[in-house]
C-alpha positions in Angstrom: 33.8 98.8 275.0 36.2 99.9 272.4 38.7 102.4 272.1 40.6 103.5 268.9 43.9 105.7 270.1 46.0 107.9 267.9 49.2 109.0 268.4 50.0 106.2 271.3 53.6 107.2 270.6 53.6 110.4 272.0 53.3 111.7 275.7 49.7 111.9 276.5 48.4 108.8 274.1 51.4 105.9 275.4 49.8 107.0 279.1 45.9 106.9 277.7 47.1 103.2 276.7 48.7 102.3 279.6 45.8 103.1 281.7 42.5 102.3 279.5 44.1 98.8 278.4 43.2 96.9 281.0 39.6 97.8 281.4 38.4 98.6 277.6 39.6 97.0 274.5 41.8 99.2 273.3 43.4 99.3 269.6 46.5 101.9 269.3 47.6 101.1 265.4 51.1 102.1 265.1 51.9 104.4 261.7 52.6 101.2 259.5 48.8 99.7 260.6 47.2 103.6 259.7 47.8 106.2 258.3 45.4 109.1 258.9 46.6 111.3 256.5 45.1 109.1 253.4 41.4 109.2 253.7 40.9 105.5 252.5 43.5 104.3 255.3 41.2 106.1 258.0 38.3 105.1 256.8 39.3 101.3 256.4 40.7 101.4 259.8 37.9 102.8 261.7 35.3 100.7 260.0 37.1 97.4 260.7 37.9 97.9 264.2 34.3 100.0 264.6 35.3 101.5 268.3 33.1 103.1 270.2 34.8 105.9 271.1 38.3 107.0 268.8 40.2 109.2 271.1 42.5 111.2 268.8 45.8 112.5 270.2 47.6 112.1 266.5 49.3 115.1 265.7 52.8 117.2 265.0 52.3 119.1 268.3 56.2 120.7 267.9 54.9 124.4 267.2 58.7 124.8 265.5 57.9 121.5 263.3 54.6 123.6 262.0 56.1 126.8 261.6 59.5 125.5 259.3 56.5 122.6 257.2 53.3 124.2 257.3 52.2 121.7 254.6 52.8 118.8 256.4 51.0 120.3 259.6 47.8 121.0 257.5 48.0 117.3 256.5 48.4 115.9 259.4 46.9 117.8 261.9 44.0 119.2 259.7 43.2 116.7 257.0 44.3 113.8 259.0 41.8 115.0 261.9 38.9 115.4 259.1 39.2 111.9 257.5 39.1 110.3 261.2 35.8 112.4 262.2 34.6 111.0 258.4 34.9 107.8 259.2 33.3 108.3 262.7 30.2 109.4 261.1 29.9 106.3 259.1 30.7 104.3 261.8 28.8 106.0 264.6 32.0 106.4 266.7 32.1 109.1 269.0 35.3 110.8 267.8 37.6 112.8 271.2 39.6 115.3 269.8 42.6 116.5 271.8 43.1 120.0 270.5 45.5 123.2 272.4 45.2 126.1 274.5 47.5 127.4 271.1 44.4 128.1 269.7 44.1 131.1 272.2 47.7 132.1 271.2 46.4 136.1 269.7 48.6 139.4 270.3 47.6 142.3 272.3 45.8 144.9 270.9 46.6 148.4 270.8 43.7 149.9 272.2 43.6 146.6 275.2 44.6 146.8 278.6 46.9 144.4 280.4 43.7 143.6 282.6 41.5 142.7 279.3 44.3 141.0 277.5 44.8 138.5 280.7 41.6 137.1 281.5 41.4 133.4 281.2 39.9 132.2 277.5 36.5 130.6 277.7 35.5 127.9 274.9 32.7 130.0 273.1 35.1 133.2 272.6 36.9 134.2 268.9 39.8 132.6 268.1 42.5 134.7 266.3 45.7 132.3 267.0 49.2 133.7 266.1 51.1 130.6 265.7 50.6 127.9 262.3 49.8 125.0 265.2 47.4 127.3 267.1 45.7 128.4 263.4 45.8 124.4 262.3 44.3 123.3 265.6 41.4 125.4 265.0 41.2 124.4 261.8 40.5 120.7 262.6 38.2 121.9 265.2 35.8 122.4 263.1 36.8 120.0 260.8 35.3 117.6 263.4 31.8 119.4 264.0 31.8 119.2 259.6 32.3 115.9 259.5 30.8 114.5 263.2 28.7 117.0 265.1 28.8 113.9 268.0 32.6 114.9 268.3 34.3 116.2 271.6 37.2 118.4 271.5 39.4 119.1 274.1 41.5 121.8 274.1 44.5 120.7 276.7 47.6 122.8 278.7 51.2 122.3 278.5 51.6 118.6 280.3 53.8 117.1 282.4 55.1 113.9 284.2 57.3 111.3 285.3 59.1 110.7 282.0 60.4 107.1 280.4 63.6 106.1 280.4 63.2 106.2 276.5 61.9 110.0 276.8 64.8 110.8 278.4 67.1 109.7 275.7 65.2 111.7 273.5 66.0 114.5 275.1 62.0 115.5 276.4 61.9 117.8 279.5 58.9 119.3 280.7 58.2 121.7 283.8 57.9 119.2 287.0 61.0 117.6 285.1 62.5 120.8 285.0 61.3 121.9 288.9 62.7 118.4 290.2 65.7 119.2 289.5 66.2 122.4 290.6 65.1 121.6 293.9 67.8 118.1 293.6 70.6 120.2 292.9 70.0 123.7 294.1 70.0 124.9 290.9 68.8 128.4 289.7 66.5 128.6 286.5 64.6 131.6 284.7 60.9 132.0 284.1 59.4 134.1 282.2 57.1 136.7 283.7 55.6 137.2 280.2 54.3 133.8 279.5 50.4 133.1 281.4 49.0 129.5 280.5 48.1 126.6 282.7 50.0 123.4 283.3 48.4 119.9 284.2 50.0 116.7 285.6 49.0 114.4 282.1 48.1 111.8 285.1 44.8 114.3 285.4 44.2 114.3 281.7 44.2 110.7 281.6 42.2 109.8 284.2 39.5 112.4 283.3 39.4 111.2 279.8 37.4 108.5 280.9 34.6 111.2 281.6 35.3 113.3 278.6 34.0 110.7 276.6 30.6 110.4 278.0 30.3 114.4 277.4 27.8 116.0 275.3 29.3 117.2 272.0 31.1 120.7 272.1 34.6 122.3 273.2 36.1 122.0 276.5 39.0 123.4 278.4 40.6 120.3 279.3 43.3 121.2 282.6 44.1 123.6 285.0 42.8 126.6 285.8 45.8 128.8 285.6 46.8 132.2 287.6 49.5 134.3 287.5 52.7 134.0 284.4 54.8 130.6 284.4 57.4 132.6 287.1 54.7 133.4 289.2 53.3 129.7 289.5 57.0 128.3 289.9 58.0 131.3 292.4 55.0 130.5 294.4 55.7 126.5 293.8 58.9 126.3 294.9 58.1 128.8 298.0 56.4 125.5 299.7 60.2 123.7 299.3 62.1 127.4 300.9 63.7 127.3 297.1 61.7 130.2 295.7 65.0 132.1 296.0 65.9 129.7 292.5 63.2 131.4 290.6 64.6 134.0 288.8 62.7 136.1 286.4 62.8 136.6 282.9 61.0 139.5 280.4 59.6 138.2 277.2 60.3 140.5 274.0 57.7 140.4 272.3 55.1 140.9 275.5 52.9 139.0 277.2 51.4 135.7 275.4 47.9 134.7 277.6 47.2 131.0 277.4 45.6 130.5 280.5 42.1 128.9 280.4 38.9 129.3 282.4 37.9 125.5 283.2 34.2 126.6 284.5 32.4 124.6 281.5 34.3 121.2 282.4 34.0 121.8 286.2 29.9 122.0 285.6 30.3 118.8 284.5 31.7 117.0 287.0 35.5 116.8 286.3 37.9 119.2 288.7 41.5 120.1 287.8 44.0 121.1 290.4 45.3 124.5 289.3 48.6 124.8 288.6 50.2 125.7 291.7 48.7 122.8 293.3 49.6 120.1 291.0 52.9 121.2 290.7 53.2 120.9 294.4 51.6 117.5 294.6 53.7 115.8 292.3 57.0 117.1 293.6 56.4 116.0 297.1 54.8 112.8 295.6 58.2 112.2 293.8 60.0 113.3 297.2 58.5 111.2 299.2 59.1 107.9 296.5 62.9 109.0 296.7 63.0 109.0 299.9 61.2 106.0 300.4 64.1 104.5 297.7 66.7 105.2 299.8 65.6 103.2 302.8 
């Protein structure tokens, strides 16, 4: 089998290459052997390599970096996504779209309740996203079903994971990164009660995608099935360590922001997310356990 990966750079695709390399062949061009953002350097890449399946995780994914250069987000995240799924078409590649629970990012109504405004986003609802990453995501959603009805798009959580050495240096934290910490130095940190979305252990994602491939065409909430505001899933996180009293709460501004997605449509199809909470927990005694095991 063949696998085309995009964006094997960043977070998620240098893992889905990691993992899938051994078993598939698997072709990650670096930005000198494509660029997506030219329609004739898609298509030329796609048909000579003819994958099976092109998993596409390509993308300007900073929400600041689309906000300050909408222009450049639209080409790359919208046009870029539409001259893959093109070329998919012609080819017959099944084209895996990794998309963002940003595409949920809408205020609160007036006239809604607290209740109404928090109930986890389902794949078939109206999308009214807020943010210019949220709004471009959507866009090359359906750029996708235009140009390759056989196209699967996942719409993924915040991630996180053991980072590189490399990431490091760059400066990239995440939330287990963040948790790991606190519990290694005793170190308080704020949350905000404001914020609801889900967070999944990219390990998850990347073993899953493996399924997600073989999935009939549509949209699916790809991660955990989130409950309760980011200070509510690190309160109740930490609680398992006795460190909860490190939590400390912050109140958003601008009100609540609901992320958090209901996973039902992925779980009927055989792939289960740990929710947050639970992951969370995993990995931090996972990474307890390795440093004690160092130490020996």
């Amino acid at each position: 089998m063949r696998i085309m990966l995009t964006g094997a750079g960043g977070f998620l695709g240098s893992r889905l290459f990691i993992y899938y390399r051994e078993k598939y062949e698997v072709w990650a061009p670096s930005h000198k052997e494509l660029d997506f953002t030219r329609e004739e350097s898609a298509r030329k890449a796609v048909q000579d390599f003819h994958p099976d399946v092109l998993v596409h995780c390509g993308a300007i994914s900073d929400v600041g970096a689309c906000e300050r250069d909408p222009e450049l987000s639209m080409r790359v995240n919208v046009e870029g996504t539409r001259y893959l799924a093109r070329a998919c078409k012609v080819t017959g590649a099944r084209m895996i779209m990794c998309s963002s629970d940003q595409v949920y990012f809408r205020k609160k109504e007036a006239k809604e309740s607290l209740e109404e405004y928090l109930r986890p986003h389902r794949e078939e609802e109206h999308c009214s996203p807020v943010p210019v990453y949220g709004k471009h995501k959507l866009l090359a959603e359906a750029a996708c079903f235009e140009e390759q009805p056989d196209s699967v798009i996942l719409r993924l959580t915040w991630m996180y994971g053991e980072l590189t050495e490399e990431e490091q240096r760059k400066g990239r934290r995440n939330l287990a990164d963040m948790l790991e910490e606190m519990l290694r130095k005793g170190k308080s940190q704020s949350f905000y009660k404001t914020d609801y979305r889900g967070v999944t252990d990219v390990w998850e994602v990347v073993c899953n995608m493996e399924t997600a491939w073989k999935l009939p065409a549509g949209i699916y909430n790809f991660g955990s099935p989130a409950c309760g505001s980011i200070y509510e899933i690190v309160r109740d996180t930490m609680e398992e360590f006795g460190a909860e009293g490190l939590v400390e709460a912050l109140e958003g501004s601008n009100g609540p922001r609901n992320l958090c997605m209901a996973p039902e449509k992925t779980l009927y199809a055989g792939i289960h997310f740990l929710s947050a909470r639970e992951g969370l927990e995993h990995y931090l005694k996972d990474r307890k356990n390795t440093s004690l095991s160092g130490k020996r």
